[in-house]
C-alpha positions in Angstrom: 89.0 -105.4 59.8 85.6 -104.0 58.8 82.4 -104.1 61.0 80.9 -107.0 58.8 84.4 -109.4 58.9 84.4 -108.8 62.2 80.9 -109.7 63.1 80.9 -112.4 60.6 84.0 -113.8 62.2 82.3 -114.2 65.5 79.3 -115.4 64.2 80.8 -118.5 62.8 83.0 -119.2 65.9 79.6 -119.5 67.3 77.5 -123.0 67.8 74.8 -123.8 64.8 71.9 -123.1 67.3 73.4 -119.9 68.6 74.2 -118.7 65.0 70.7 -119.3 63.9 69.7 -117.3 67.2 72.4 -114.4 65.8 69.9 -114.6 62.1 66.8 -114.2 64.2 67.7 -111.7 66.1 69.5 -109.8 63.3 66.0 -110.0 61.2 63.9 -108.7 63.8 66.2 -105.3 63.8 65.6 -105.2 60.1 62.4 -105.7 60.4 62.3 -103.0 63.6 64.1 -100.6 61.5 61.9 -100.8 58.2 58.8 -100.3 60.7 60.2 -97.4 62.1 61.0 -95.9 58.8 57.5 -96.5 57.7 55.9 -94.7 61.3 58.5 -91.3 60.4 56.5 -90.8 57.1 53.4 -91.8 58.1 50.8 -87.9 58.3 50.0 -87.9 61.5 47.2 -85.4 63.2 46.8 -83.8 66.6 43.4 -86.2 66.5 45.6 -89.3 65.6 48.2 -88.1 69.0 44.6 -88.0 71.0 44.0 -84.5 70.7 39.9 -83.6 70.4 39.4 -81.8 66.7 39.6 -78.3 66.9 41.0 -77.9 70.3 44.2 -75.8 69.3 42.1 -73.8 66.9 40.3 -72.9 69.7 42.7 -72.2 72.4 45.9 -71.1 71.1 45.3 -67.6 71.6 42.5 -67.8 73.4 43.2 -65.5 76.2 40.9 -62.6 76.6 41.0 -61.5 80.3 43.9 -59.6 81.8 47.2 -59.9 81.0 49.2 -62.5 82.5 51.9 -61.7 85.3 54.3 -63.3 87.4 54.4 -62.2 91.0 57.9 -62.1 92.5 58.5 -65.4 93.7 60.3 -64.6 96.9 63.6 -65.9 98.6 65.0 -69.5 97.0 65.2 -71.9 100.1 68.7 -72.9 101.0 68.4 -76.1 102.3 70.6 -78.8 103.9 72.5 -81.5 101.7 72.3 -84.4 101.5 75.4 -86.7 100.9 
């Protein structure tokens, strides 16, 4: 039995009020899913994710100074466990 025959086989063992509940529900996830669709092909900006104009234009790459180095980090802690 398919997905569908199977749903709609349930769905009509169910009471009129809780089937109509079952439609409602079942048009909000279509309407979910279209919005969703719509917010994946919408352009979007680093200005639109909050981002000030400009700012990675600016900074990626920005460093100047000294190179950057790690120091050693020492000994890892062993600790106790917890159970």
């Amino acid at each position: 039995m398919s997905t569908e025959q199977n749903l709609l086989e349930k769905w009509r063992e169910l009471p009129q009020d809780k089937q109509q509940r079952v439609l409602e529900f079942v048009e909000f996830m279509h309407w979910k899913t279209k919005e969703q669709d719509k917010e994946k092909t919408k352009p979007t900006t680093p200005q639109v994710k909050g981002w000030m104009p400009g700012f990675f234009e600016e900074v990626i790459g920005g460093w100047v100074g000294e190179p950057l180095e790690r120091p050693e980090q020492g000994e890892y802690e062993t600790r106790e466990q917890i159970f």
